[in-house]
N, C-alpha and C positions, 0 to 999 in steps of 0.2 A: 935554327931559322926555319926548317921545313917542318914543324912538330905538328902531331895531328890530333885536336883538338876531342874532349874527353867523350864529346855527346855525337862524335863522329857516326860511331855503330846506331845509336839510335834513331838519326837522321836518316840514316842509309836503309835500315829497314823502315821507315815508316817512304819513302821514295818508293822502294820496291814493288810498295804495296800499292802503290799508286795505279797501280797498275790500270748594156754588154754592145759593147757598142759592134756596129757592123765594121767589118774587114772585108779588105779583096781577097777576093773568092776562088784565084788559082791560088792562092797560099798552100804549100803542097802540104797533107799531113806528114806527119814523120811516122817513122816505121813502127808499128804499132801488129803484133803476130795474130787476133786476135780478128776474124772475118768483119766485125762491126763494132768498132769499139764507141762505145754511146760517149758521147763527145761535142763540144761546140767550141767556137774560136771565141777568144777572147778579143781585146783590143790592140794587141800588136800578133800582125800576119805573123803564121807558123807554128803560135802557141795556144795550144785548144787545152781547154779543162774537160775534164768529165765529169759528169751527172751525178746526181743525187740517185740512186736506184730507185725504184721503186718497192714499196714497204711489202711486196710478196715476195722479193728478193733474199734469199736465204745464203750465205758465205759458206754453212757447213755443209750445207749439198752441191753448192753451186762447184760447177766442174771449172777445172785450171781455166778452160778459155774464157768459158764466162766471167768469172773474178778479173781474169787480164782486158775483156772489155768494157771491163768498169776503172778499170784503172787499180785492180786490190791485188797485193801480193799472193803468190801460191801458197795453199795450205801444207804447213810443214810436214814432213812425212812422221808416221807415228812413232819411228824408231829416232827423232829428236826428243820424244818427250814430252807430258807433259808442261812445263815451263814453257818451252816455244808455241805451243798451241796455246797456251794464256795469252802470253804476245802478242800472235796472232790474232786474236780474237778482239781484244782491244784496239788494233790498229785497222780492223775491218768493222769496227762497232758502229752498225746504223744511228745510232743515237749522236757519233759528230757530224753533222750536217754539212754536206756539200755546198758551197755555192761557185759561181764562175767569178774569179776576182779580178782585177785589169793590176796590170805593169805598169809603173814611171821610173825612169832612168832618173840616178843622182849623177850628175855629170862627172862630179868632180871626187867621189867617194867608192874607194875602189880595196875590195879584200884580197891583196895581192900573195904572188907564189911566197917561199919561205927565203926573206933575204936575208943575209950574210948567214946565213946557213953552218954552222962548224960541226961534227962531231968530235967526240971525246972517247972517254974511256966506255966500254962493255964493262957492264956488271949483272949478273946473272940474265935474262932473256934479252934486258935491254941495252943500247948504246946509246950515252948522255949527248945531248946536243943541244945548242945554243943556236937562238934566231932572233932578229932586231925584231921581229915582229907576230911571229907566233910562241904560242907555247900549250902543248895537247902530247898527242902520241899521233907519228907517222910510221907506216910499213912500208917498205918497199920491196919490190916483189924480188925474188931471186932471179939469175941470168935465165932467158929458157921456160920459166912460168907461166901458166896462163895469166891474162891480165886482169885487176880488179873490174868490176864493171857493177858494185852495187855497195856502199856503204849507209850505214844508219846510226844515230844517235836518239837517247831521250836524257833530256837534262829539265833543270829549273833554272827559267828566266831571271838571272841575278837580279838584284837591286842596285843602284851606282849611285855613288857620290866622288863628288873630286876628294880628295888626300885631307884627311884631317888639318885642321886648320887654315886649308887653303882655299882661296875662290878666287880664281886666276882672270875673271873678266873675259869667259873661250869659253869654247865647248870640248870636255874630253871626249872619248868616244870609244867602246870593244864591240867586237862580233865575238858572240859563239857558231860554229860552224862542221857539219861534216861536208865531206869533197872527194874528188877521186882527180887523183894528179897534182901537180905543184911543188912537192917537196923534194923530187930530182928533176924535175923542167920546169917550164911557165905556163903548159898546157894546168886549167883548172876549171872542173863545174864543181859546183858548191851551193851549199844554202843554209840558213840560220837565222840569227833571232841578231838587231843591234838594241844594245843601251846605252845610251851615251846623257852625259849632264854639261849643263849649261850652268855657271855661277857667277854672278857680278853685284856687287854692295850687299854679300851677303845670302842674296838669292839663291834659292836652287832650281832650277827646270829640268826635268829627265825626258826624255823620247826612247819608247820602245817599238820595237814593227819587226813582221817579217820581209824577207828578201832572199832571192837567187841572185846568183850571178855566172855567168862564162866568159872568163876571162880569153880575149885582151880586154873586152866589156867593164862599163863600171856596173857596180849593184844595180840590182833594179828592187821596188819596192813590190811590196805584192799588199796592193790597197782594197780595199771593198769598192771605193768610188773614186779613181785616180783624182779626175775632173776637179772633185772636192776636196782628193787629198783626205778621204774621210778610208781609217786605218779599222781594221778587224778589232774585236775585243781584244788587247792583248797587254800583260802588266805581269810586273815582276812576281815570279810566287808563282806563273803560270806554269804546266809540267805541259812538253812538247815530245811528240815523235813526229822525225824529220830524216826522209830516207833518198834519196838520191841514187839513180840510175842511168847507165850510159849501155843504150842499148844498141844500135846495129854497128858491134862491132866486124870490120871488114878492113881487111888489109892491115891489119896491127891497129886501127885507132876505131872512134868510134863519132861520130859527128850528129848526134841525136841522143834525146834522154828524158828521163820523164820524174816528175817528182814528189810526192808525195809528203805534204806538210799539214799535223794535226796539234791543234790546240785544246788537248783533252779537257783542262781547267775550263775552257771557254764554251767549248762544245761545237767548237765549226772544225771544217777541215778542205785544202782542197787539193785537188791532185791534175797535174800537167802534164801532156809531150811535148815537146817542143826539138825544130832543130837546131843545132849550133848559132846558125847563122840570124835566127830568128832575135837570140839572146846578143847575139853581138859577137859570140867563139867562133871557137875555129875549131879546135877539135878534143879525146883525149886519150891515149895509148891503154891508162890502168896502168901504170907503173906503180902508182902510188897510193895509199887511202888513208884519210887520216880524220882527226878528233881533236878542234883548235879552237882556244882562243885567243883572239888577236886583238891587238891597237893596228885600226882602221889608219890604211892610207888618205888620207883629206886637202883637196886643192895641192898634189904633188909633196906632202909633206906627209912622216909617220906623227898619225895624235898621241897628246898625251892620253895614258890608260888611267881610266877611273879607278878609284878602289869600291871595287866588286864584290870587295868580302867572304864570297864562297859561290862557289860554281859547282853542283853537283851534277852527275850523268850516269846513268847507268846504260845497259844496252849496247855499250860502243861495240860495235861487229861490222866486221866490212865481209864479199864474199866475191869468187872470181869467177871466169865465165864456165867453169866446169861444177859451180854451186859449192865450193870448198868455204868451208868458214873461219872468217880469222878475227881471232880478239888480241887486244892490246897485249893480255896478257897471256896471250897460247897463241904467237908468230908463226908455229912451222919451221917454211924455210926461208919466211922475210925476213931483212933489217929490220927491227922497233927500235925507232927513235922515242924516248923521252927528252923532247925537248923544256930547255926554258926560255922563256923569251928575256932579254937586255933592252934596256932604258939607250938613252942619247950617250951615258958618260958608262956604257958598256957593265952595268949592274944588274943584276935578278931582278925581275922587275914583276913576273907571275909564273908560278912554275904548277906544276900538276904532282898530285900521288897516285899509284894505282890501287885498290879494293879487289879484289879476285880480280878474274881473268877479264872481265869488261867493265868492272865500274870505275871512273875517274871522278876526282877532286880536284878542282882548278881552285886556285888561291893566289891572290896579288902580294906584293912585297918590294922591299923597297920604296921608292919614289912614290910608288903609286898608296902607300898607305903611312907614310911619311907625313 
């Protein structure tokens, strides 16, 4: 059932190599360490984008503050290595073009924590688990740990169709997504890419976009022109890095965070603070960080999952507030869960492989390719 397909390794190396409207105006920023962080507010109070730098702006001179008030991660120290400075480099490349995007809330469309959740057996780093509605890799931090407070993923934006043979007259619907929290509580910020299809007399329509959320909040979309509903370049075959941040943590949680979402294929990128409350959250501890795709909660109901065909990622790395690093595949002292997600009549229904220590393989089954 879980067999991994012969042009896997070739896939994966050629991946590798991949490598405004006005707001009220006390909208407070969020905690941002950095004396002026170049910044403007978007369309919903709280959450300001950052700027496009300006083109004398250099990343590999530019000192830690300056990079953090632009919104661009610190440059890895030189005893990570070459490879994280590739990475880095990429993910700071002036060539993806910043712009300021606005939010529209989907009322009714919500990427919830991991429900009926079970574990299973431990087998070498990981313990099996089962969830109606994810299926990725979650860590959970040991008793006593610092808490997670930065995860990131880079995948390629599936293709979707409903299940062979089938056109159900609906729309199915998955998110890919990374997150910090949800898989031992309901606290969750998150961000990702949805695909979902729509098929009736035969037709197919797809809808791809990005979106955060902070949950109790439902999704929100991250549009170019909410107004018009007019969405970023973005289509499956797109290669994404998408890193998520919970930063002033204080007193065990953290209630502000900021995010960072680039569509290298495309060539735009854009990067947020925002606080909790701006999004619609509440808060997030870092218990948890995880690497998921899910069938979408829709109008109080779980959707059916499209078949997706294959979902690549590489990069999956989460990091806690003392800068410790952790991969799917090199836990520490956290639980890894491999989960797989189950259908309605309790079946596999998309489960994950892992590839060294961060790269995952998401693949549907069951129902979904039924």
């Amino acid at each position: 059932m879980k067999k991994l397909p012969l042009s896997i390794l070739a896939i994966y190396g050629l991946l590798a190599s991949v490598c405004m409207q006005a707001q009220n105006a006390v909208s407070p920023l969020p905690p941002v360490h950095a004396a002026t962080p170049h910044v403007v507010p978007t369309n919903v109070p709280g959450v300001y984008a950052f700027t496009q730098p300006p083109a004398s702006f250099n990343p590999r001179t530019a000192t830690k503050e300056e990079l953090e008030s632009w919104g661009y991660p610190a440059r890895p120290d030189v005893s990570e290595g070459p490879e994280a400075l590739a990475r880095w480099l990429e993910e700071v490349n002036p060539v993806l073009k910043r712009s300021v995007p606005q939010l529209m809330t989907r009322s009714n469309t919500y990427n919830r924590q991991a429900l009926n959740f079970k574990a299973g057996a431990t087998s070498l780093k990981a313990t099996a688990a089962t969830s109606s509605n994810w299926s990725g890799y979650a860590l959970v931090a040991a008793g006593g740990a610092a808490p997670y407070n930065k995860v990131t993923g880079r995948w390629i934006v599936p293709a979707v169709k409903q299940a062979p043979g089938t056109c159900s007259g609906g729309w199915d619907y998955s998110s890919e997504w990374v997150g910090i929290d949800g898989a031992s509580n309901s606290d969750l910020l998150q961000a990702g890419s949805q695909a979902n299809v729509y098929c009736d007399i035969g037709q197919n329509i797809t809808e791809y976009f990005p979106w955060i959320e902070w949950l109790p909040a439902a999704e929100m979309v991250i549009y170019k022109n909410a107004s018009t509903e007019a969405l970023y370049p973005f289509a499956p075959g797109d290669y994404l890095i998408v890193t998520v941040t919970a930063t002033n943590f204080s007193g065990g949680a953290s209630t502000s965070g900021t995010l960072s979402f680039s569509d290298v294929t495309q060539g735009w990128a854009v990067a947020l603070t925002f606080t909790a409350s701006s999004l619609g959250g509440s808060q997030v501890v870092g218990q948890d960080v995880e690497w998921i795709v899910e069938r979408t909660e829709v109008n109080g109901s779980l959707a059916t999952l499209p078949d997706y065909v294959a979902d690549p990622w590489i990069y999956a790395q989460g990091w806690d507030t003392n800068n410790v690093l952790y991969d799917p595949g090199a836990p520490g002292t956290a639980t890894d869960y491999k989960i797989t997600m189950l259908d309605n009549s309790s079946n596999p229904e998309s489960y994950v492989l892992l590839a060294g220590a961060n790269g995952l393989w998401f693949y549907p089954e069951g129902s979904a390719v039924q």
